[in-house]
C-alpha positions as CSV (number, residue, x, y, z in Angstrom):
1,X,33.2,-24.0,25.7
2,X,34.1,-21.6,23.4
3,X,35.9,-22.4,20.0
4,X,38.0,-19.6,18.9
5,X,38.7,-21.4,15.9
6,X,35.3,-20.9,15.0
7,X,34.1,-17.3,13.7
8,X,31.6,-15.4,15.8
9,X,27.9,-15.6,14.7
10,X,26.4,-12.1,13.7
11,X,23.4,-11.7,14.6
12,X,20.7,-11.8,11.5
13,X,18.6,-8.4,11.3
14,X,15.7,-8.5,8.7
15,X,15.5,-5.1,6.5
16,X,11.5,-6.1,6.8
17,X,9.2,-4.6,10.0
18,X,7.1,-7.5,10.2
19,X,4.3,-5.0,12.2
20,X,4.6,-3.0,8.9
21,X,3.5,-5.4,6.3
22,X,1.1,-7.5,8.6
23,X,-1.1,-3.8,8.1
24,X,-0.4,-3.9,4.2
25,X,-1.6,-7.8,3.9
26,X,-4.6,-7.0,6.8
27,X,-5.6,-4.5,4.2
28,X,-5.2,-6.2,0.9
29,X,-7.0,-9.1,2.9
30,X,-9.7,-6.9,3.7
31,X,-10.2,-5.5,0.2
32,X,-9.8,-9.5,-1.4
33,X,-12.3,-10.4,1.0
34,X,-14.7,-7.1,-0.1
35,X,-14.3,-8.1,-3.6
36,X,-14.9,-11.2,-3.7
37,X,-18.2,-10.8,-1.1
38,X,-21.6,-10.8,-3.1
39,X,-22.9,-6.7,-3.3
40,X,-26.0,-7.9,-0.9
41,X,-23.8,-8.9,1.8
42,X,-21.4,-5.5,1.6
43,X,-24.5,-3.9,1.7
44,X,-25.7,-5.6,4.9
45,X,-22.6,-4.8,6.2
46,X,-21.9,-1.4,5.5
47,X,-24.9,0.0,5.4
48,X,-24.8,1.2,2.6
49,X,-27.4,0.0,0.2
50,X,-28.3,1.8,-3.4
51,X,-25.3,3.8,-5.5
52,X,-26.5,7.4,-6.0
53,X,-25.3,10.0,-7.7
54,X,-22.9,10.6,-11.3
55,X,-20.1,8.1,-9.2
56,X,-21.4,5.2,-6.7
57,X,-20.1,5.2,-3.5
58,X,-18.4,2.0,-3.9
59,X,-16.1,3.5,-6.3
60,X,-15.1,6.2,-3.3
61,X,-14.4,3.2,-1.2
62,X,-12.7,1.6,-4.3
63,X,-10.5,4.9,-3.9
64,X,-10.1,5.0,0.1
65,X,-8.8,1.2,0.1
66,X,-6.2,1.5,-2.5
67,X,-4.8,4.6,-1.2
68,X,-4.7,3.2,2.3
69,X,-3.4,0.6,0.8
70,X,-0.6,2.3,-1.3
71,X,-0.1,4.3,1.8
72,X,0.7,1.9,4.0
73,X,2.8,-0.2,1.5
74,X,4.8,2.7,0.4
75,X,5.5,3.9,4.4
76,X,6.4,-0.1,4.6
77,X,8.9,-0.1,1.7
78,X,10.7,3.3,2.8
79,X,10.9,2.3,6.6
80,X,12.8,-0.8,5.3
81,X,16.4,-1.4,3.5
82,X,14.3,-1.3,0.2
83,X,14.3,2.3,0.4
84,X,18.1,2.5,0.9
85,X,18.6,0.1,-2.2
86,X,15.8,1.7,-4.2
87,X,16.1,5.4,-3.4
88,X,13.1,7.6,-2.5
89,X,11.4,8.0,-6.0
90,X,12.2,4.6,-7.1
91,X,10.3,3.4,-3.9
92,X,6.8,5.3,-4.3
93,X,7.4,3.5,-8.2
94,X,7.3,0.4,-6.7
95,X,4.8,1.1,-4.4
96,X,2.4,2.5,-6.9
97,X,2.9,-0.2,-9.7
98,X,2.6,-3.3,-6.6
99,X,-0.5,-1.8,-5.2
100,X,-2.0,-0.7,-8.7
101,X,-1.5,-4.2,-9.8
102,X,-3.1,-5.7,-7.5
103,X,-6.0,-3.3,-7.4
104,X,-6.2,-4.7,-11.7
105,X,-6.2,-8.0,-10.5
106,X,-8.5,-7.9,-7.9
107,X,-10.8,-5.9,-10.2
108,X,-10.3,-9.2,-12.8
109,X,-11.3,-11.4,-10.4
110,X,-14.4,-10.0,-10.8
111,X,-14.7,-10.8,-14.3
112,X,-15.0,-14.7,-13.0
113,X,-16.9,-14.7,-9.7
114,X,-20.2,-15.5,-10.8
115,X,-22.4,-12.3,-8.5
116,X,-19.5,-9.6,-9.3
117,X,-19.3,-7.6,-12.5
118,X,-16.2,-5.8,-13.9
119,X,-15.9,-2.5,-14.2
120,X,-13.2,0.3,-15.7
121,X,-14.2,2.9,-13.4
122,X,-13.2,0.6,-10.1
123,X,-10.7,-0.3,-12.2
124,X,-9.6,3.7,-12.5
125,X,-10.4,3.9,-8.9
126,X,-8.2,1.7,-7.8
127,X,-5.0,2.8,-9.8
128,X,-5.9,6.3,-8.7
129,X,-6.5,5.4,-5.0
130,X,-2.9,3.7,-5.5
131,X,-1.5,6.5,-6.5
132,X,-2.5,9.0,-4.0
133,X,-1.7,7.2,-0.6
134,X,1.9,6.4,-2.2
135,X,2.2,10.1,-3.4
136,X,1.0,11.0,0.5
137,X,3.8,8.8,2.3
138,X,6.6,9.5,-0.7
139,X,6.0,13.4,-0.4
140,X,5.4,13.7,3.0
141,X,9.1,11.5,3.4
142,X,10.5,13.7,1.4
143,X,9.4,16.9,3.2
144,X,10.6,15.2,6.7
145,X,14.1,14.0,4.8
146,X,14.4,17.9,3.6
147,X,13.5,19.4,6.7
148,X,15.8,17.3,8.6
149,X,18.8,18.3,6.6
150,X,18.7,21.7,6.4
151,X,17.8,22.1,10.4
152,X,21.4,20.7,10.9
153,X,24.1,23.2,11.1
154,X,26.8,24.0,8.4
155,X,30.2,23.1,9.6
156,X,32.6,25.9,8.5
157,X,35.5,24.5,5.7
């Protein structure tokens, strides 16, 4: 039954935790599917219903979504093999310039869906909101990674 003159399968491992990036695509889902909703239906279901104030509320939840979703890609990208190929700062790069570039074009689509309007300040929200949840995972990485090393002991020379 067994051919030794065959070599021995290895066993594939993905670098990718699948449970990892179905959260990152829920999310980007979720924020495609916000955008590309008409304002009275948000409204409906959110409950929330007339912008107040110097900055409307949907720009906070323009912020809250991309950093949850920088977050969560960032955490995604360091757990993997990326992170090992990349290295720690070139990881929260990627994560950043992924999830801030598809915050832009998102905020484009907007442009041509007929009951949505463009705007530069979702447009800031988003890259900002990209760039906090990456800078959260990437520094709080890099505090764990630090502590880690110096809790183990010195070997003498």
């Amino acid at each position: 039954m067994f051919d030794e003159t065959r070599p021995a399968r290895r066993a594939i491992r993905l670098p990718i935790r699948p449970a990892r990036w179905w959260a990152v695509a829920g999310v980007a889902g979720l924020l495609l599917a916000g955008a590309l909703a008409s304002s009275a239906n948000l409204a409906v279901l959110t409950g929330l219903s007339v912008p107040t104030g110097p900055v409307r509320i949907t720009t906070w939840l323009h912020f809250l979504g991309y950093a949850t979703l920088g977050a969560l890609f960032c955490a995604a990208l360091h757990a993997g093999a990326f992170a090992r190929s990349l290295g720690a700062s070139r990881t929260f790069l990627s994560a950043f310039a992924v999830v801030a570039g598809y915050g832009l074009a998102v905020e484009l689509l907007h442009a041509v869906v007929p009951h949505r309007t463009f705007s530069l300040l979702d447009v800031a929200a988003n890259v900002l909101g990209a760039f906090a949840g990456s800078a959260l995972v990437w520094t709080v990485a890099s505090l764990l990674y630090l502590r880690a090393r110096t809790a183990r002991p010195v070997r003498p020379s």
